[in-house]
Backbone as a ProteinNet text record, in pm:
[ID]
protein_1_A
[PRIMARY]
XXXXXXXXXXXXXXXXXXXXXXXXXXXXXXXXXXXXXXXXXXXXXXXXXXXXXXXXXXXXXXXXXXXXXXXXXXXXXXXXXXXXXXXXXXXXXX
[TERTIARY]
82.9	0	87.4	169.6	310.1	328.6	390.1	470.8	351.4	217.8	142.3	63.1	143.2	92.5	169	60.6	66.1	216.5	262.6	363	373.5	261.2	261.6	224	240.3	234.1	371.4	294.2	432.3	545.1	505.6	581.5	728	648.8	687.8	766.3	745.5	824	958.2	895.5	1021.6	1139.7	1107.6	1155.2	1235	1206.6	1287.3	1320.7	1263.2	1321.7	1225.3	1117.6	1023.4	899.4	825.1	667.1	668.2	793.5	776.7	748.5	642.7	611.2	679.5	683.1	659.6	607.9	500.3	458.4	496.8	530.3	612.2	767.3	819.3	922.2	926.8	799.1	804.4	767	668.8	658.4	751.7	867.5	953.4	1089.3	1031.3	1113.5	1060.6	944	860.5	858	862.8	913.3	1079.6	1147.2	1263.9	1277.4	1223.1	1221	1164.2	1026.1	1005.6	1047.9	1110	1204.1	1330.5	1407.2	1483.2	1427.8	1356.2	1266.6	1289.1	1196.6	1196.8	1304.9	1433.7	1514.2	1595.8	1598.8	1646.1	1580.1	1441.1	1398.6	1428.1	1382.5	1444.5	1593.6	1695.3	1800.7	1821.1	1743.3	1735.9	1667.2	1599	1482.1	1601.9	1697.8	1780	1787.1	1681.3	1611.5	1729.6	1767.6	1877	1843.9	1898.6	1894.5	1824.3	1842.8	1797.1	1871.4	1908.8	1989.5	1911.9	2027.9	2008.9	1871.1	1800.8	1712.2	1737.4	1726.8	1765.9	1659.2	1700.1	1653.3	1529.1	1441.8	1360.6	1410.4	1419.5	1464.5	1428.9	1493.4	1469.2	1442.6	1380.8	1409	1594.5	1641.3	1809.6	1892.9	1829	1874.9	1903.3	2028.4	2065.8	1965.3	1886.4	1830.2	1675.1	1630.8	1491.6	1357.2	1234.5	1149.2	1116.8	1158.5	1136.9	1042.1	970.3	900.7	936.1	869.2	918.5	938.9	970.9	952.3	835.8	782.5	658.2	606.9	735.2	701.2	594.9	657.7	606.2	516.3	530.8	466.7	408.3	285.4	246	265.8	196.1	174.9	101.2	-2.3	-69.3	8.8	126.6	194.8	243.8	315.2	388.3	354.9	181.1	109.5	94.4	71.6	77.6	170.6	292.8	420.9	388.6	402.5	403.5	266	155.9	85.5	153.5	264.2	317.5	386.6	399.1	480.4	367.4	243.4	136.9	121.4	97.7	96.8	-48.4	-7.7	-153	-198.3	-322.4	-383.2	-506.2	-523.2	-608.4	-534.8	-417.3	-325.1	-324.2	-320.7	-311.8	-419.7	-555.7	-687.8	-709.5	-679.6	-726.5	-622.9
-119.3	0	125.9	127.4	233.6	264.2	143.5	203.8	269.7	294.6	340.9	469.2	514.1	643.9	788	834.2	955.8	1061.3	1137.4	1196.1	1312.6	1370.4	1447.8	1405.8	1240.4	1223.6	1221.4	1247.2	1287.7	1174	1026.4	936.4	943.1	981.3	1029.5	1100.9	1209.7	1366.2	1312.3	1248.2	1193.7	1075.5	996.8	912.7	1017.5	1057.9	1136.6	1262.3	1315.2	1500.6	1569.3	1538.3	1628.3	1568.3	1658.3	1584.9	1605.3	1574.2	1612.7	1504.7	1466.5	1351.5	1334.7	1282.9	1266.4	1419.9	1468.7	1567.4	1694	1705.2	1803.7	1835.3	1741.8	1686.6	1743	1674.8	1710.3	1865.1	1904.5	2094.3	2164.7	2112.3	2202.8	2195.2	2056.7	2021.3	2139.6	2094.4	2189.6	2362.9	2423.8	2555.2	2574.3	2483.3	2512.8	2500.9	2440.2	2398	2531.5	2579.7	2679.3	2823.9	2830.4	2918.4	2946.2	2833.2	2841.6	2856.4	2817.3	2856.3	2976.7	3047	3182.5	3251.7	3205.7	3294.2	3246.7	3131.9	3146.8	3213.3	3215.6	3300.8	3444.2	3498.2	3637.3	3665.9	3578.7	3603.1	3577.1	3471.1	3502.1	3645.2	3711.9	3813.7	3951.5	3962.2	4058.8	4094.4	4067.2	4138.1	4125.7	4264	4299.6	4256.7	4279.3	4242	4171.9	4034.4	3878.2	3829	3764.5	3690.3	3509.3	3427.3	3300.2	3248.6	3185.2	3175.9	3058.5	3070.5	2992.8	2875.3	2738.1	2685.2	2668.7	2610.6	2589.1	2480.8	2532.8	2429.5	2337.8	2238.6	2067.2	2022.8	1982.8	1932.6	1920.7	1975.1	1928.2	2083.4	2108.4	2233	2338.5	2435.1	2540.9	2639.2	2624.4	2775.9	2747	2814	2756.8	2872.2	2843.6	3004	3010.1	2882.3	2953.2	2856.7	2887.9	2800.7	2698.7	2603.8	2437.1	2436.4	2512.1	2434.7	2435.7	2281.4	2230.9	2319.6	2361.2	2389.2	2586	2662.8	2761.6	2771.4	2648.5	2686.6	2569.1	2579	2448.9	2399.9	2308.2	2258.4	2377.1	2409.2	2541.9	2679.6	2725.1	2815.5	2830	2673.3	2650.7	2646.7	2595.6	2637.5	2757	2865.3	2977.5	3061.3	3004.9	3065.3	3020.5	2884	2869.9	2913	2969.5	3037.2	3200.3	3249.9	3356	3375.9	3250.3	3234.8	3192.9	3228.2	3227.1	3369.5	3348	3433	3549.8	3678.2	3774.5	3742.8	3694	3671.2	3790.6	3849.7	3967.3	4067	4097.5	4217.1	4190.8	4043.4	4014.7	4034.7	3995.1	4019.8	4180.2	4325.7	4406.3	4478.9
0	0	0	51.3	45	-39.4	-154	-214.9	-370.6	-313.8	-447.7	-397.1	-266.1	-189.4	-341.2	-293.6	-396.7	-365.3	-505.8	-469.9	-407	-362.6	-219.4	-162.9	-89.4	84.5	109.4	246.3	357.8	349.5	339.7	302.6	183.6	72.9	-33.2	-49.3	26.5	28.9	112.8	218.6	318.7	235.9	169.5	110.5	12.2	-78.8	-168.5	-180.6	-99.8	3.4	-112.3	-214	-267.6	-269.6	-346.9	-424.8	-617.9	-663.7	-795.5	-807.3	-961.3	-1007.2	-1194.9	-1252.6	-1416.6	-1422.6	-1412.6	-1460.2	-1456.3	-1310.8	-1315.6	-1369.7	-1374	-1434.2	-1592.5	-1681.9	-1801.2	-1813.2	-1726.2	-1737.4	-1740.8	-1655	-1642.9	-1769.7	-1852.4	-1983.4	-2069.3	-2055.7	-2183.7	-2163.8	-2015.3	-1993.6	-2051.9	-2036.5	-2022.7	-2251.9	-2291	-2411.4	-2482.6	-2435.9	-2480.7	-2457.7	-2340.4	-2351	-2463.1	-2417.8	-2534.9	-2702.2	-2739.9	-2869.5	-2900	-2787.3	-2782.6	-2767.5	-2718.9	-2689.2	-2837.7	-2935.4	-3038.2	-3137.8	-3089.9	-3227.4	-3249.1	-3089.3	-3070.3	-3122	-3107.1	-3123.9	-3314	-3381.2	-3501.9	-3577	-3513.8	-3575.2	-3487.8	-3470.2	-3443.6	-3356.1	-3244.6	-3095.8	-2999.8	-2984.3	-2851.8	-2749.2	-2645.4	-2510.4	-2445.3	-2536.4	-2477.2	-2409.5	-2333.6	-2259.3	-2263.3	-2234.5	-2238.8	-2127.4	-2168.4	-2038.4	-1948.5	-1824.9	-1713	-1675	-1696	-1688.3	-1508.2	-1526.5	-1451.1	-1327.9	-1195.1	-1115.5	-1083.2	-1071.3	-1047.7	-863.8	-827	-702.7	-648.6	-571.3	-509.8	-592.2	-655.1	-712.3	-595.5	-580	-497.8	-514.3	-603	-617.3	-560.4	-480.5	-430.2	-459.1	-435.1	-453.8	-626.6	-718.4	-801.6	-874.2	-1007	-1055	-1077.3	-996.2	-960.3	-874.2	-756.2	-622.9	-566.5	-509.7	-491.6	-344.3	-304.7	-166.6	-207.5	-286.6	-313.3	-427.8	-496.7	-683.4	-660.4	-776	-816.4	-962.4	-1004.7	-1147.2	-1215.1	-1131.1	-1198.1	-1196.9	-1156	-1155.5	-1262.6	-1272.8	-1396.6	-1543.2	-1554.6	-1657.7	-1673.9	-1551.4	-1598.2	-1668.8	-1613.6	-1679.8	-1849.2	-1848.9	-2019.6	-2068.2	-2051.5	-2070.8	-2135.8	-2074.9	-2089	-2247.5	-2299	-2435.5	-2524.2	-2491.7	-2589	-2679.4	-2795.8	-2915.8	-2892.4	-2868.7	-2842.2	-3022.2	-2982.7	-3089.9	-3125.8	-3018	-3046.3	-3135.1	-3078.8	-3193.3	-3338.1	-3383.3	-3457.7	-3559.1	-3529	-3587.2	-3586.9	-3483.4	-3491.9	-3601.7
[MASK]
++++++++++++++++++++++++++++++++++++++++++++++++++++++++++++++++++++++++++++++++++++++++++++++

């Protein structure tokens, strides 16, 4: 029965020092993926003062507080972020 306890029980968290699952795991592929996109396209289309974008932290990572840690963010945080690299489609039509 343990070992099919969900990846935020306390068990869980204790056993492997987080609650990331697969999913969060791949969000933070696909933030980190679409960032870079964006930061090559910008950098193809001439656009100054881009800088490299910093990947999204992993569980054991030094850097804490930021999108991906379970303790401050959620899965829905993180959708919101890649929400942010959605195309204004209104500008486009007016």
């Amino acid at each position: 029965m343990i070992e099919h306890l969900p990846p935020d029980s306390a068990f869980h968290r204790t056993v492997h020092g987080h609650a990331w699952s697969d999913v969060e795991y791949l969000l933070a592929v696909i933030a980190d993926r679409v960032a870079e996109g964006t930061f090559v396209t910008g950098r193809g289309a001439q656009m100054k003062g881009l800088h490299r974008p910093k990947p999204v932290p992993r569980p054991g990572d030094e850097h804490k507080g930021r999108i991906g840690d379970r303790a401050g963010r959620s899965a829905e945080d993180v959708i919101a972020y890649l929400d942010t690299f959605k195309p204004d489609r209104s500008a486009a039509a007016g």
